[in-house]
C-alpha positions, 0 to 999 in steps of 0.5 A, spaced: 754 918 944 755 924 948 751 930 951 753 937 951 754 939 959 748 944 958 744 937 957 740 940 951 744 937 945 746 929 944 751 927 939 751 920 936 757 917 931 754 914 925 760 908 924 757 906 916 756 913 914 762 917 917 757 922 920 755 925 926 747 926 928 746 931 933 739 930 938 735 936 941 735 933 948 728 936 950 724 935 944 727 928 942 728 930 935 735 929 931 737 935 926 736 933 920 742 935 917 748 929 919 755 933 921 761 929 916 766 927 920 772 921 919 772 915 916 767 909 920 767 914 927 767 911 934 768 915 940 766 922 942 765 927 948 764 934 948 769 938 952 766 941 959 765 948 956 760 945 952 764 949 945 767 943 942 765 936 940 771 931 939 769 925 935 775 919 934 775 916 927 778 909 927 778 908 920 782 914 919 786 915 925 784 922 926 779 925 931 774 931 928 772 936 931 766 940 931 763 947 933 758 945 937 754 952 937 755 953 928 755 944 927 760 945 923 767 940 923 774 943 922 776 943 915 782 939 918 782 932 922 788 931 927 792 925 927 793 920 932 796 913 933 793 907 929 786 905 930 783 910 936 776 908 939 775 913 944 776 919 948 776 923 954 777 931 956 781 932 962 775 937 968 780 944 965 778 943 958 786 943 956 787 937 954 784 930 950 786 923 952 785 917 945 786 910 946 790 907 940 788 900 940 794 898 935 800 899 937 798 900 945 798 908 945 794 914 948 795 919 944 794 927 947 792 932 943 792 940 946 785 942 946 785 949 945 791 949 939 788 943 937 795 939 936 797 933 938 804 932 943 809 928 938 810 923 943 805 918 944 804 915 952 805 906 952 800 903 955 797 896 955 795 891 949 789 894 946 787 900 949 780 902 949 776 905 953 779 912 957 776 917 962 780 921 967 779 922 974 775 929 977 780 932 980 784 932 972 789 928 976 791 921 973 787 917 966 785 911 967 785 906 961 782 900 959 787 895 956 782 889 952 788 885 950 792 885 956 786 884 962 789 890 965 787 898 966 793 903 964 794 909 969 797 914 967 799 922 971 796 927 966 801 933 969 807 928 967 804 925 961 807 918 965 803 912 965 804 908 972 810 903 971 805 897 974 798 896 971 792 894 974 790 887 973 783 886 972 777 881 968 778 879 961 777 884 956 776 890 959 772 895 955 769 902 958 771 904 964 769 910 969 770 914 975 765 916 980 764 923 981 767 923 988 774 921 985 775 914 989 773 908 985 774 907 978 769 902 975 771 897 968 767 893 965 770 886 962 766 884 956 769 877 955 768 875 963 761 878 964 763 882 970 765 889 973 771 891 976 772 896 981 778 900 983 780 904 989 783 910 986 787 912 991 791 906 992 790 902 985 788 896 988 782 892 985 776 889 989 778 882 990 771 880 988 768 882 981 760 884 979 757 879 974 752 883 969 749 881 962 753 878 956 759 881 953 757 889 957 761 894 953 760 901 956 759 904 963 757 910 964 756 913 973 750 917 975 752 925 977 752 928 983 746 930 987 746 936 991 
């Protein structure tokens, strides 16, 4: 699920019927109209200037992307790497970062050209989770099957040579609005990891939630 930037639209991916509902924010009602997509969609997010929805077809290995104004799909899907489950948009809008769970890849797709860069990043086992930092600088990404996170340089497209070694089966990750820690949720060991993001490190002590957490998602900032 993902909330246009203007706060007014939410955008909910249908897995069984490969379709996209879309919810007006205020008066709590859907569209009654669905947005066809790819096949058994997963991920989504809406790009920062609120005009493009991208949504990650995992049983098609492509992304859709809607125009948020008119509700309608490019007729065309992009192409990624095999099964990719979500993705995350860079602060400048410029580019989209999409786990490829097998085959261990990210996959990064101009956003305004609306291709993808021929060569995909290496990363641990089982990508899954992504988000990138607020200051556009480094992706994190959690690594379900290798219990680590992946941090790769946006600029360079370069994943760091050492991954960060976190709880069992890492899933969704974050980052604060601040930029300086990354939290990721371990869905096999019950815990939360957290990240100082400036030096890669991991706190040594883990937070125990609720059984097989999956998401995480950090409050904005208030001024």
């Amino acid at each position: 699920m993902a909330v246009t930037p203007d706060g007014k639209t939410a955008y909910v991916t249908n897995f069984d019927s490969g379709t996209a509902s879309t919810i007006d924010v205020k008066a709590r009602t859907k569209h009654p109209a669905d947005i066809p997509v790819g096949t058994q969609p997963g991920g989504v997010t809406v790009t920062p200037d609120g005009k493009t929805a991208f949504v990650v077809n995992p049983g098609s290995d492509s992304v859709s992307t809607i125009d948020v104004k008119t509700r309608t799909k490019h007729p065309t899907d992009i192409a990624v790497g095999s099964l990719p489950f979500t993705v995350a948009v860079t602060p400048d809008g410029k580019t989209a970062f999409v786990t490829n769970a097998r085959g261990g890849t990210v996959s990064t797709i101009d956003v305004k050209t609306r291709t993808k860069h021929p060569n995909d990043i290496a990363v641990g086992s089982g990508p899954f989770g992504v988000t990138v930092t607020p200051d556009g600088k480094t992706a994190f990404v959690a690594n379900s099957l290798s219990d680590t996170v992946s941090t790769i340089g946006v600029k360079g497209r370069t994943n760091n040579p050492s991954d960060i070694a976190v709880g069992t089966g890492p899933a969704g990750v974050a980052v604060t609005p601040d930029g300086k820690t990354a939290f990721v949720v371990d869905s096999e060991s019950d815990m939360v990891s957290t990240i100082d993001v400036k030096t890669r490190t991991k706190h040594p002590a883990d937070i125990t939630v609720g059984s097989s957490p999956i998401g995480v998602a950090v409050t904005p900032c208030r001024r």
